[in-house]
KESE-397308 format. One line per 2 residues: number of its first residue (from 1); their letters; for each residue y, x, z of N, C-alpha, C. Coordinates in nm, 4 decimals, always signed. Each point is the difference from the previous one (the first is absolute). Layout:
<pts>
NUM> A> Y/X/Z/Y/X/Z/Y/X/Z; ... .
</pts>
This chain:
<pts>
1> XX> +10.2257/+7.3554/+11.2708/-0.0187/-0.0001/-0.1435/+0.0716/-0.1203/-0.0580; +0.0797/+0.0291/-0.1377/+0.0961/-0.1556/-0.0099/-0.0911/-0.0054/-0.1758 .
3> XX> -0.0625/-0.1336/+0.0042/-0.0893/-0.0501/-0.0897/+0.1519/-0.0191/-0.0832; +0.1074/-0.0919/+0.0210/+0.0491/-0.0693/-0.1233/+0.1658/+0.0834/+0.0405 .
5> XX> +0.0136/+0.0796/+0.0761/+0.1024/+0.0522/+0.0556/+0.1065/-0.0869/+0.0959; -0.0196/-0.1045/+0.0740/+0.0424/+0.0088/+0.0715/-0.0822/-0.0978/+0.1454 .
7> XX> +0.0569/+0.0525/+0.0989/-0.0756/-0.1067/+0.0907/-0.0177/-0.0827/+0.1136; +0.0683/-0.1209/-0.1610/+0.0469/-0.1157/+0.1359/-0.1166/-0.0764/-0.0886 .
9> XX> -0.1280/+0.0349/+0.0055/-0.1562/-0.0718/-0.0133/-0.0400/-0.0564/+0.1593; +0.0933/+0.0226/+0.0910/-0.0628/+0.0067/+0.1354/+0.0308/+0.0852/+0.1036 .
11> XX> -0.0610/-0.0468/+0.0796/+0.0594/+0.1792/+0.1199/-0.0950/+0.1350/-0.0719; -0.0127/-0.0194/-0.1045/-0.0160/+0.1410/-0.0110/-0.1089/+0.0898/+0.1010 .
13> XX> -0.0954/+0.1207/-0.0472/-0.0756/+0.0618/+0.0479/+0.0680/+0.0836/+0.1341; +0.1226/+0.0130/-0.0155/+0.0439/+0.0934/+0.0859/+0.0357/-0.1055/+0.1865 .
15> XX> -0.0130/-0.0638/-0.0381/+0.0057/-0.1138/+0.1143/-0.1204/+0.0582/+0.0868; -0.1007/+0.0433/-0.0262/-0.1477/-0.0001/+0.0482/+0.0049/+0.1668/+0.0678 .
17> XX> +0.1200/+0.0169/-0.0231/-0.0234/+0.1493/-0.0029/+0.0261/+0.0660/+0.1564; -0.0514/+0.0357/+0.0911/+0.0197/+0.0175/+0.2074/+0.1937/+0.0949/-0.0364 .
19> XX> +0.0817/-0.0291/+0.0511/+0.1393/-0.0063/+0.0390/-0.0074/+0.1758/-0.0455; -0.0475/+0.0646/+0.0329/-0.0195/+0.1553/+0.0385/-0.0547/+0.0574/-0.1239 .
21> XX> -0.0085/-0.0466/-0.1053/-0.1180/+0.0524/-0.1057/+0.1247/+0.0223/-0.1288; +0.1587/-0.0564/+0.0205/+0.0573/+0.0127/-0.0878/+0.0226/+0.1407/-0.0921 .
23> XX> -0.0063/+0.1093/+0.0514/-0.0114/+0.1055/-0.0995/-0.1202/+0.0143/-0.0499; -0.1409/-0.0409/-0.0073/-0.0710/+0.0107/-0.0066/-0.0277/-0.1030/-0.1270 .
25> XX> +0.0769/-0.1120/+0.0035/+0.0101/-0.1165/-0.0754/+0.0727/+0.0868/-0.1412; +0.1535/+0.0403/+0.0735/+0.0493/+0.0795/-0.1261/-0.0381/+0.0787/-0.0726 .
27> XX> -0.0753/+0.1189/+0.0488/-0.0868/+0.1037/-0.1033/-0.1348/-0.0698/-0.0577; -0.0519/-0.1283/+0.0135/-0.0953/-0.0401/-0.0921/+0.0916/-0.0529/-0.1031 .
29> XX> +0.0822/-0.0762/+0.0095/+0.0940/-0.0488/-0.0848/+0.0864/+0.1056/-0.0941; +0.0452/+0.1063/+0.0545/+0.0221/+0.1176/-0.1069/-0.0870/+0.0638/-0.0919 .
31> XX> -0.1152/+0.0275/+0.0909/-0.1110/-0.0032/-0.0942/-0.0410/-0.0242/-0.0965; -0.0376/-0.1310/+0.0350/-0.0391/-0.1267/-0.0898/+0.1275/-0.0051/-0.1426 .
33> XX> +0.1125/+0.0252/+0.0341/+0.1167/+0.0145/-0.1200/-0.0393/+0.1326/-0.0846; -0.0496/+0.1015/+0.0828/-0.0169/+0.1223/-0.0632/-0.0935/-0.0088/-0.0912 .
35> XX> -0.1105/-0.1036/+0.0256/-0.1640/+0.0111/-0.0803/+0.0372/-0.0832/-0.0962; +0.0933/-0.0986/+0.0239/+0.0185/-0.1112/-0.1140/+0.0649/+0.0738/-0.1205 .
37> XX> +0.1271/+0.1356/+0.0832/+0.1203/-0.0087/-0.1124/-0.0722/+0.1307/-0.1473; -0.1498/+0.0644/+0.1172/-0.1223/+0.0959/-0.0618/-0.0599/-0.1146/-0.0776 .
39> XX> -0.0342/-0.0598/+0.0011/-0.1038/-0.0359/-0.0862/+0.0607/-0.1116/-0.1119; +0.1293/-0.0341/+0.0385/+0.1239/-0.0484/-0.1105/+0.0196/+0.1424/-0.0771 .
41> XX> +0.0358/+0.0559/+0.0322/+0.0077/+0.1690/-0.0518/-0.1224/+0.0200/-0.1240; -0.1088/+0.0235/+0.0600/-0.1233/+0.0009/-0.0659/-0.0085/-0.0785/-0.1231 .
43> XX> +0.0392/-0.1218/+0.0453/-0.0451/-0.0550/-0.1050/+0.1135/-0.0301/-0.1431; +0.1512/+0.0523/-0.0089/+0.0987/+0.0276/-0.0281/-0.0544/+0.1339/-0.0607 .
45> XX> -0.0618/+0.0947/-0.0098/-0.0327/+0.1410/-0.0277/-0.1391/-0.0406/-0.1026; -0.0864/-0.0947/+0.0178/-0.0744/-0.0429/-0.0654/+0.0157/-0.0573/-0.1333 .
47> XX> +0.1008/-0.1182/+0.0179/+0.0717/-0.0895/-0.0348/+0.0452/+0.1236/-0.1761; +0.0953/+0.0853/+0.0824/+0.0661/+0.0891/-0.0706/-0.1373/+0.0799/-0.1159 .
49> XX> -0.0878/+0.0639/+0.0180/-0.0221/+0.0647/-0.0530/-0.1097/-0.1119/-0.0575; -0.1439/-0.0484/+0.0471/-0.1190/-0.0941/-0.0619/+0.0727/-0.0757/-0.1176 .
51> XX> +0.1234/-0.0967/+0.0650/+0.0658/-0.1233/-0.1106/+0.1046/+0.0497/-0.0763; +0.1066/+0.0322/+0.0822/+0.0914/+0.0414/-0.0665/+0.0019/+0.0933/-0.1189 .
53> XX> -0.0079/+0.1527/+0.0470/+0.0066/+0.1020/-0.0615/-0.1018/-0.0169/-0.1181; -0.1352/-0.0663/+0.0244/-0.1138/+0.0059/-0.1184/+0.0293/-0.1230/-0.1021 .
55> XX> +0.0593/-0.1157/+0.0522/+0.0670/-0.0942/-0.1247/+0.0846/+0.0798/-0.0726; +0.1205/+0.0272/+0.0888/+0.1068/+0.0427/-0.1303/-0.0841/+0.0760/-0.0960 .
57> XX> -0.0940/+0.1400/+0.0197/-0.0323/+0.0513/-0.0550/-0.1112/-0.0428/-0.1348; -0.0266/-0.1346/+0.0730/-0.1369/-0.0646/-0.1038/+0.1054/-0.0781/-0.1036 .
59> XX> +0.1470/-0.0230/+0.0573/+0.0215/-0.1316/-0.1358/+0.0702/+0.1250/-0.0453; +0.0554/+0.1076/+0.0571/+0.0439/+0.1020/-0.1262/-0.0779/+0.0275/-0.1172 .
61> XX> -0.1361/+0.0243/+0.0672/-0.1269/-0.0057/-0.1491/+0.0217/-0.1082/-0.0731; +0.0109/-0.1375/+0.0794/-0.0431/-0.1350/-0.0954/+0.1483/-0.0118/-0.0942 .
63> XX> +0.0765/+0.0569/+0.0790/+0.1553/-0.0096/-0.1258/-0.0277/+0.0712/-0.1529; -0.0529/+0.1632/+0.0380/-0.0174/+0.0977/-0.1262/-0.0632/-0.1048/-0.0471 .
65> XX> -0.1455/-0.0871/+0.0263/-0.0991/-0.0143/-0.0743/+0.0525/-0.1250/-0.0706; +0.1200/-0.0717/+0.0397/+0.0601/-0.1400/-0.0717/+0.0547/+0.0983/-0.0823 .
67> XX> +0.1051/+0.0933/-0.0113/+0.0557/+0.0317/-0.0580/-0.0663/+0.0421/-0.1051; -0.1104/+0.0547/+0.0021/-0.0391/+0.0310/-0.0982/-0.0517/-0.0977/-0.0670 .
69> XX> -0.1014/-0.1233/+0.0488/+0.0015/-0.0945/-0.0728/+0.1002/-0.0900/-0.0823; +0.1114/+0.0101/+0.0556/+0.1006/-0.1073/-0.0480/+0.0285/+0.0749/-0.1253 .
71> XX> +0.0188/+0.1484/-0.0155/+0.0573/+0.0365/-0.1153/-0.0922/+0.0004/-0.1321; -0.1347/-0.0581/+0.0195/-0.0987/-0.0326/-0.1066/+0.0452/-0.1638/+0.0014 .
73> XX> +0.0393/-0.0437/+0.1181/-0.0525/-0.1538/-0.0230/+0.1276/-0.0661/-0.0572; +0.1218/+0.0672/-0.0095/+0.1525/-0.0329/-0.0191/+0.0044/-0.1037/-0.1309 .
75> XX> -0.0555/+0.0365/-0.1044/+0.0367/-0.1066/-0.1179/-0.0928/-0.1313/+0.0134; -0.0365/-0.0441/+0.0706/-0.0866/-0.0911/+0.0315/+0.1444/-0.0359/+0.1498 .
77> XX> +0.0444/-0.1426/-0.0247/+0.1027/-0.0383/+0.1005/-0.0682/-0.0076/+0.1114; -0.0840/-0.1245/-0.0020/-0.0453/-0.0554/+0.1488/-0.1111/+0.1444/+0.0805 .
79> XX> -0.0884/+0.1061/-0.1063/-0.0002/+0.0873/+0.1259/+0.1050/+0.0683/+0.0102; +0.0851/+0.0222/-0.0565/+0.1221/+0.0956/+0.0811/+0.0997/-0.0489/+0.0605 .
81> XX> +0.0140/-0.1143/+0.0110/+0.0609/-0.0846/+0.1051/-0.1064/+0.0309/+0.1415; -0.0841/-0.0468/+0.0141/-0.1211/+0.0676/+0.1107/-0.0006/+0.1187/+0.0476 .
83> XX> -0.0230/+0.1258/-0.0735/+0.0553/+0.0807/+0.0089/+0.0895/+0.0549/+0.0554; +0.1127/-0.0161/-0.0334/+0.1303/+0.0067/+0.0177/+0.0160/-0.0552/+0.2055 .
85> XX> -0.0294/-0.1493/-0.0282/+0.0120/-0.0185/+0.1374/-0.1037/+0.0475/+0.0830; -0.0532/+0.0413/-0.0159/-0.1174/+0.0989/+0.0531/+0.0679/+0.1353/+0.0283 .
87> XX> -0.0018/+0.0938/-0.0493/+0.1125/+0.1221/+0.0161/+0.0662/-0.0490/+0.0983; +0.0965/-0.0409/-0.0018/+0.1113/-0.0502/+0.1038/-0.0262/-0.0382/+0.1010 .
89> XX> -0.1162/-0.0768/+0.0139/-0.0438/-0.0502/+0.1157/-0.0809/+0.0914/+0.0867; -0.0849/+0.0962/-0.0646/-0.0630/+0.1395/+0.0408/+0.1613/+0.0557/+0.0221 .
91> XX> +0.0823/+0.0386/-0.0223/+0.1034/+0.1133/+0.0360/+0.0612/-0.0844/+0.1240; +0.0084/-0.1487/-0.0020/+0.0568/-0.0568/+0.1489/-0.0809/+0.0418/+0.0845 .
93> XX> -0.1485/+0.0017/-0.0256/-0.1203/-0.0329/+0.1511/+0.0247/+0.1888/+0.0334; +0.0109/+0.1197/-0.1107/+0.0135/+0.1303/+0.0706/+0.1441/-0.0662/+0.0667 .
95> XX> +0.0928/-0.0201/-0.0126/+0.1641/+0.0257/+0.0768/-0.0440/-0.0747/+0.1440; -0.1124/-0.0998/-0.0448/-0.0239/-0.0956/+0.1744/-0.1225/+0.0979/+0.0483 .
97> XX> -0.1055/+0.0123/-0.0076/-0.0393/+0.1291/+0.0270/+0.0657/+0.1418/+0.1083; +0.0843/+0.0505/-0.1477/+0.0570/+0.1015/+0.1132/+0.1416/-0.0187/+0.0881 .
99> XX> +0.0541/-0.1239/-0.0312/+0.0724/-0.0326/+0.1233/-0.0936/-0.0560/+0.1692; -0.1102/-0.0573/-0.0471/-0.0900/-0.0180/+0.0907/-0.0346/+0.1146/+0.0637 .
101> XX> -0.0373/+0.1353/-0.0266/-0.0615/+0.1016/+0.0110/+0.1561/+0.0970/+0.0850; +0.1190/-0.0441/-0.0455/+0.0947/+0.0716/+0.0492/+0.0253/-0.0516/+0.1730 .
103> XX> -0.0222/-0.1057/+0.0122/+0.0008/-0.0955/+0.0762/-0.1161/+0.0040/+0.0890; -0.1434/+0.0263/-0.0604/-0.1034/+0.0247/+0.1364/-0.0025/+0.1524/+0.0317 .
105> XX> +0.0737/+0.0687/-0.1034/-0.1154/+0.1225/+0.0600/+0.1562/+0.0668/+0.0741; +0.1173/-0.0420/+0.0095/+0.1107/+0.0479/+0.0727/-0.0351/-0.0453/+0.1582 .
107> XX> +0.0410/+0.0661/+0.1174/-0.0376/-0.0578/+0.0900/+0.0384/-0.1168/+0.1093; +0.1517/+0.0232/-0.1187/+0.1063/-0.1169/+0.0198/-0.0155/-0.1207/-0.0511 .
109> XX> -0.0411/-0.0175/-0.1143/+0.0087/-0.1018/-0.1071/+0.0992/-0.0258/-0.0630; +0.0202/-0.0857/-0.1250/+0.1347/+0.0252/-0.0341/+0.0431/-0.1700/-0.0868 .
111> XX> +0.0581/-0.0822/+0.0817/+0.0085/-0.1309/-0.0281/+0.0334/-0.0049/-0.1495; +0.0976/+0.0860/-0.0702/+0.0700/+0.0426/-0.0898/-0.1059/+0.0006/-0.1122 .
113> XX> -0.1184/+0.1079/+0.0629/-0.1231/-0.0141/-0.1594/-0.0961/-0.1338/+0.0032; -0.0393/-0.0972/+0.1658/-0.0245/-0.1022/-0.0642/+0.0575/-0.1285/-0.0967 .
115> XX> +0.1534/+0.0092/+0.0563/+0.0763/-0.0409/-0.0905/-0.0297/+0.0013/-0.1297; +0.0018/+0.1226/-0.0221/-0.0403/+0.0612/-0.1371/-0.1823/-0.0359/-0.0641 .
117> XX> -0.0536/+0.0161/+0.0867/-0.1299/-0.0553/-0.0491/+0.0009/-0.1254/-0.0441; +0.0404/-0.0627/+0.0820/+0.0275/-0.1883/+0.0022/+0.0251/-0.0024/-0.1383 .
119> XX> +0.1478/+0.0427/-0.0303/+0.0227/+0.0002/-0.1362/-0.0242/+0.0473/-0.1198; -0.1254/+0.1149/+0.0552/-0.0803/+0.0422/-0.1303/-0.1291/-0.0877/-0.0029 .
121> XX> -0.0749/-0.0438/+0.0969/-0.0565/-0.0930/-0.0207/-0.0058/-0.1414/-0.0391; +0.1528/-0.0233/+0.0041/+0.0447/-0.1175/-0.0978/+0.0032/+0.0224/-0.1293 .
123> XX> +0.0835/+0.0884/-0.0433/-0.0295/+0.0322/-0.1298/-0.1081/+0.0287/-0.0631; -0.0967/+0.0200/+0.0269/-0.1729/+0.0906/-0.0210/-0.0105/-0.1505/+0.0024 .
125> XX> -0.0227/-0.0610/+0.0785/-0.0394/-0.1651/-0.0024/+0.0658/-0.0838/-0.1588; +0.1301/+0.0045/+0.0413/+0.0448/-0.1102/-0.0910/-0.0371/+0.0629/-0.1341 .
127> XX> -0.0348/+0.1266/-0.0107/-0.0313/+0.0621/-0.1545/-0.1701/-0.0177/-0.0553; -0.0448/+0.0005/+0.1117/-0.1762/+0.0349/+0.0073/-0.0338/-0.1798/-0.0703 .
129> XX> +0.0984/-0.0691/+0.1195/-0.0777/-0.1468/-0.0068/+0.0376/-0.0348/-0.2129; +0.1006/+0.0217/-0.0258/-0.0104/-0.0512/-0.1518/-0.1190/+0.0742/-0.0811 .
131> XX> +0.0105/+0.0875/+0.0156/-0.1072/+0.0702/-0.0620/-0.1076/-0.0091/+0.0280; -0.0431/-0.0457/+0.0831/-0.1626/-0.0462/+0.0427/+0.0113/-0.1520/-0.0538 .
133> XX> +0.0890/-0.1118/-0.0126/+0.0273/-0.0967/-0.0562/-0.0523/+0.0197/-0.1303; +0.0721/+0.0696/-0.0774/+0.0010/+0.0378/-0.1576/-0.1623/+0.0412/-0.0184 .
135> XX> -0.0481/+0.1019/+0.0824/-0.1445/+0.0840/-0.0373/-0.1234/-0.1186/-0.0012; +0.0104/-0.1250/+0.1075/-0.0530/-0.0985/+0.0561/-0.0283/-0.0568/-0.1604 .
137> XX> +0.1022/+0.0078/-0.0944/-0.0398/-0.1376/-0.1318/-0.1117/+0.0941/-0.0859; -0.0139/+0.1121/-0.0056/-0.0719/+0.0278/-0.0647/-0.1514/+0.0725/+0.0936 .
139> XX> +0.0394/+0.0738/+0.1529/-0.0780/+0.0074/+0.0744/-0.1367/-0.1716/+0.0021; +0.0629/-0.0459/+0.0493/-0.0754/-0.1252/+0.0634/-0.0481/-0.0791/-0.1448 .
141> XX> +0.0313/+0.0165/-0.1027/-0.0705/-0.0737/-0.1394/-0.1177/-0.0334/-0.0302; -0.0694/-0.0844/-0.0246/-0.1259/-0.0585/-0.0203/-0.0946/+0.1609/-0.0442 .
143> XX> +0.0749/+0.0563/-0.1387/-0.0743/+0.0846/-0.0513/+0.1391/+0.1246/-0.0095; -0.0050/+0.0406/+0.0549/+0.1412/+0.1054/+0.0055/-0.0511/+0.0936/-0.0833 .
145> XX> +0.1144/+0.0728/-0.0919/-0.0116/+0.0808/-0.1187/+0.0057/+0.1457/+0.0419; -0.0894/+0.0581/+0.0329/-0.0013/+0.1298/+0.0578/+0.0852/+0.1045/-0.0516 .
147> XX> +0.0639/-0.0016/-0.1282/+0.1021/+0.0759/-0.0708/+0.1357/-0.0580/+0.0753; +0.0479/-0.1351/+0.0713/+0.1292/+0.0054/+0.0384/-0.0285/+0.0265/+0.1602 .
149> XX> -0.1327/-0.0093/+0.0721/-0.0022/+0.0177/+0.1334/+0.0109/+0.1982/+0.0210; -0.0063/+0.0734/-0.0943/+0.0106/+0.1227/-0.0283/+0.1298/+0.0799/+0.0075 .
151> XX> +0.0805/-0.0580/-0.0553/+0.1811/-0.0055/-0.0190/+0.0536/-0.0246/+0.1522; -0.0270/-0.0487/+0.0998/+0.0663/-0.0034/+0.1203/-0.0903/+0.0392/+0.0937 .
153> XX> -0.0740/+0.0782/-0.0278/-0.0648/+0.0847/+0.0919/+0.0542/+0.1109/+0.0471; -0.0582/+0.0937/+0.0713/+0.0363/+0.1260/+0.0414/-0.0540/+0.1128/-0.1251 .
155> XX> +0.0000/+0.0601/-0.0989/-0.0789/+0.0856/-0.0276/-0.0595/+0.1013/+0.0681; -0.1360/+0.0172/-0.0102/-0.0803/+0.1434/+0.0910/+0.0404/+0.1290/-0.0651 .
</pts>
């Protein structure tokens, strides 16, 4: 079994092993690759459908529901600045999402869509963080005015 993959930790388990036992050594060791590369598998198929597949699908809702807020909240700047980077940042996290999802639930993987996630999750980031900045001056206020905390919400 290789804990960190390789093994010069020592003489190694196979040192211990009677001269005569070497095929015997090899098919636990194939094995053991087979159960690992199953339950890497497994959890790649999980991965895909629990996280993946059900985010993209949840910030697709949370996009309609900015969108629809922003187009009430538009003549008012600072919520539609919020807004605004909100949308965008919901449409990066679906593109990281289902490049994630292209990527676990293939059985190959595909370096190409984490790539692609990476860089939708940068963008979803660098858009999310101003806008949680901006929501923060009137969010976090001694006595916050429930008519502007309304405007950068989601509407129900």
């Amino acid at each position: 079994l290789k804990i960190t993959g390789t093994d010069d930790a020592g003489p190694g388990w196979k040192t211990f092993v009677p001269a005569g036992a070497s095929p015997t050594v090899e098919t636990v060791e194939k094995v053991d690759a087979l159960r690992t590369a199953d339950r890497n598998r497994a959890f790649d198929l999980t991965q895909c459908v629990v996280a993946d597949v059900t985010n993209a699908a949840a910030y697709i809702v949370r996009a309609i529901l900015q969108i629809r807020s922003a187009a009430s909240a538009c003549p008012e700047p600072k919520a539609c600045a919020i807004n605004i980077m909100n949308i965008i940042s919901s449409f990066a996290w679906i593109s990281q999402f289902t490049s994630l999802a292209v990527s676990d639930c293939w059985d190959k993987g595909s370096q190409k869509a984490l790539c692609a996630a990476d860089i939708s999750d940068m963008v979803a980031a660098v858009t999310n963080g101003p806008a949680a900045g901006i929501a923060t001056t009137s969010d976090c206020a001694d006595m916050p005015d429930p008519l502007e905390e309304e405007k950068h919400l989601p509407m129900d």
